[in-house]
C-alpha positions as CSV (number, residue, x, y, z in Angstrom):
1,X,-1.6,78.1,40.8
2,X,-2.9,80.7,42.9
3,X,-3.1,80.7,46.7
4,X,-4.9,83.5,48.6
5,X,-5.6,84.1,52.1
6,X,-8.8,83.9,53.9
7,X,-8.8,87.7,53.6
8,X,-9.1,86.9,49.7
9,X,-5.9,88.8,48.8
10,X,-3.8,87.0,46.6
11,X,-0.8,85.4,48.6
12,X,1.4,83.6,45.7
13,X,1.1,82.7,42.2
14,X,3.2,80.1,41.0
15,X,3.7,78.7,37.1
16,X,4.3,75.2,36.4
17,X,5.1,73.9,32.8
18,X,6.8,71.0,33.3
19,X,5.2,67.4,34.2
20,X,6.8,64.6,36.3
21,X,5.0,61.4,34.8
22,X,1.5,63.7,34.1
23,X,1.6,65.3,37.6
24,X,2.5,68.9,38.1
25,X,3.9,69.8,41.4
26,X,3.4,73.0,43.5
27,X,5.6,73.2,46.7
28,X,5.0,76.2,48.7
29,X,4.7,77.4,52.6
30,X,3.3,80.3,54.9
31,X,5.1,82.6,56.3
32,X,4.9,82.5,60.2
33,X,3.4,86.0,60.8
34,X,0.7,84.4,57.9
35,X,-3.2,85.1,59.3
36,X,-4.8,81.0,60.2
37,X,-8.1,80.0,58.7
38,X,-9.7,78.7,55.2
39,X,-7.1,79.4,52.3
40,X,-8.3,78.8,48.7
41,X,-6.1,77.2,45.9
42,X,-6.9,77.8,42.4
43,X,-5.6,76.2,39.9
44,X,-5.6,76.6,36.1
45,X,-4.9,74.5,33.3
46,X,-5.9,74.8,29.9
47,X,-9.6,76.1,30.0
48,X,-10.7,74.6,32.9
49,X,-10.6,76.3,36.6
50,X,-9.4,73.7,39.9
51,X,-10.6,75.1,43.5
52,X,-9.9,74.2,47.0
53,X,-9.8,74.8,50.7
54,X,-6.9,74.8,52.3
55,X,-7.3,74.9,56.1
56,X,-3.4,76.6,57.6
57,X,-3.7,76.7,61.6
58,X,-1.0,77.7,63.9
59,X,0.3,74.7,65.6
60,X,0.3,75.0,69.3
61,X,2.5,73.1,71.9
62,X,1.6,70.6,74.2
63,X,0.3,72.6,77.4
64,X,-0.3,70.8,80.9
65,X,-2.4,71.8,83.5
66,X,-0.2,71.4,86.9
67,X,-1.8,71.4,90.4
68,X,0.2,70.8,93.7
69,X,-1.3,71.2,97.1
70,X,1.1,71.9,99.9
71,X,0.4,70.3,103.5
72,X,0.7,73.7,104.9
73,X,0.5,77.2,103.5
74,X,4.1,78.2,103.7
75,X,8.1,76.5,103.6
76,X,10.6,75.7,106.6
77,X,14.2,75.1,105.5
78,X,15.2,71.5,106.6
79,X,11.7,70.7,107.1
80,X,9.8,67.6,105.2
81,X,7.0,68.4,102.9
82,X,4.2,66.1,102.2
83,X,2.7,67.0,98.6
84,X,0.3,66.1,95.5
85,X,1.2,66.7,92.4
86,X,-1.2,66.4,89.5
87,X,-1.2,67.5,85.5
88,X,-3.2,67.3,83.2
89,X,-2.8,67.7,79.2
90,X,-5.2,70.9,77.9
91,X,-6.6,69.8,74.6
């Protein structure tokens, strides 16, 4: 098996010669400084030639749109404060 980036360098070969009930099993990861995008898989065996695209995105945390409107336009210690507060998730 070989996996390249999308730049089309060649990221990580691996060998496999041993079957688990006819199924030959390739574990393998990015490392986190990896570029995102369209990987390719190629894989080999016997003669014939096995491609595919791999899509590897960064995974990005949940992110909220907060919005809170103040009654007036500055703070007094000890006094009440009337306020709205909204969010929204950013997809």
């Amino acid at each position: 098996m070989d996996l390249y980036d999308p730049n089309g360098a060649l990221y990580k070969r691996m060998v496999q010669s041993n079957a688990i009930n006819g199924f030959y099993s390739f574990h393998t990861a990015t490392d986190m400084e990896s570029p995102t995008g369209n990987w390719s898989v190629k894989v080999k065996v016997g003669s014939v030639m096995f491609q595919k695209t791999l899509k590897i995105e960064t995974v990005m945390p949940n992110r909220l749109k907060i919005e809170m409107g103040f009654s007036t336009p500055y703070l007094k210690e000890g006094e009440k404060l009337n306020t709205v507060l909204r969010s929204r998730w950013l997809h």
